[in-house]
C-alpha positions in Angstrom: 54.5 2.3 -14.2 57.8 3.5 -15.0 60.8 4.0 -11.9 62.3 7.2 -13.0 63.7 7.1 -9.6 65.3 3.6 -9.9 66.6 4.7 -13.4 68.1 8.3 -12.2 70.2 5.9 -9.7 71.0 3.0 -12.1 72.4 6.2 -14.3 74.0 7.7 -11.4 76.2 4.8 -11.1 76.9 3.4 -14.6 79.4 5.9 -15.9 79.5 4.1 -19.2 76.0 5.3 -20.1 76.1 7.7 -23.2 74.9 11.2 -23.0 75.2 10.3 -19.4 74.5 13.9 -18.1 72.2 14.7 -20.6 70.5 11.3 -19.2 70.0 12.0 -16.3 68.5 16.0 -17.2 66.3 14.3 -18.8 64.9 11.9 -16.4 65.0 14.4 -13.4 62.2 16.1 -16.2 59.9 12.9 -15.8 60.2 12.6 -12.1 58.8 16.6 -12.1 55.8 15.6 -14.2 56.7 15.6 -17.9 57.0 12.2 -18.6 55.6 12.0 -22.0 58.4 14.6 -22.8 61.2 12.8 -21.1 60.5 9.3 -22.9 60.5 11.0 -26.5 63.6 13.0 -25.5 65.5 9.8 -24.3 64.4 8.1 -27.5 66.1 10.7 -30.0 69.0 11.8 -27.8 72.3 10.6 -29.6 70.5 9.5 -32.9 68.9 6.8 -29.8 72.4 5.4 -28.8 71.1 6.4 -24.7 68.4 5.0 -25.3 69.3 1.9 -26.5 72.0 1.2 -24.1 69.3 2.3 -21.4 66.9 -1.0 -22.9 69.7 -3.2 -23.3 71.8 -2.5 -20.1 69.4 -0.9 -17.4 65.9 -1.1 -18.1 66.5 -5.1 -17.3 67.4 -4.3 -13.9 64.6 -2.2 -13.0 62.1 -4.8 -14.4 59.9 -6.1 -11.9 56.5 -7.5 -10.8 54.3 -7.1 -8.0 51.4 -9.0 -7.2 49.0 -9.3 -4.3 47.3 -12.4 -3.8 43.9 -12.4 -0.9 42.4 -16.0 -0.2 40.1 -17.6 2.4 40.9 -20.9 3.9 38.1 -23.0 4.2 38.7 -25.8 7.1 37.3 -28.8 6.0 36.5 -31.9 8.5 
């Protein structure tokens, strides 16, 4: 899933990002639920100039995976 939470901060702190308050409106709207609404309205803010600075600048630094891994150990003699 998305971290709106991660990406409100990232915003928070880059003060280069464009449309920066707007930005930042905008995600506060996905963490209260309306998610499908935020991503489109990130997507045409600024012609898509946010949002592209957003993928190229600050999406990479939220990326990440999590995995869980379960095993038996078999003792053999």
């Amino acid at each position: 899933g998305e971290d709106w939470a991660g990406l409100l901060e990232a915003v928070e702190k880059d003060l280069l990002v464009p449309e920066r308050t707007e930005v930042m409106r905008i995600v506060n709207q996905a963490l209260n639920g309306d998610v499908a609404k935020a991503k489109y309205a990130l997507k045409v803010l600024s012609g898509g100039r946010a949002y592209y600075y957003l993928v190229g600048t600050i999406y990479p630094q939220l990326r990440r995976v999590e995995c869980r891994i379960e095993y038996t150990s078999t003792k053999k003699e």
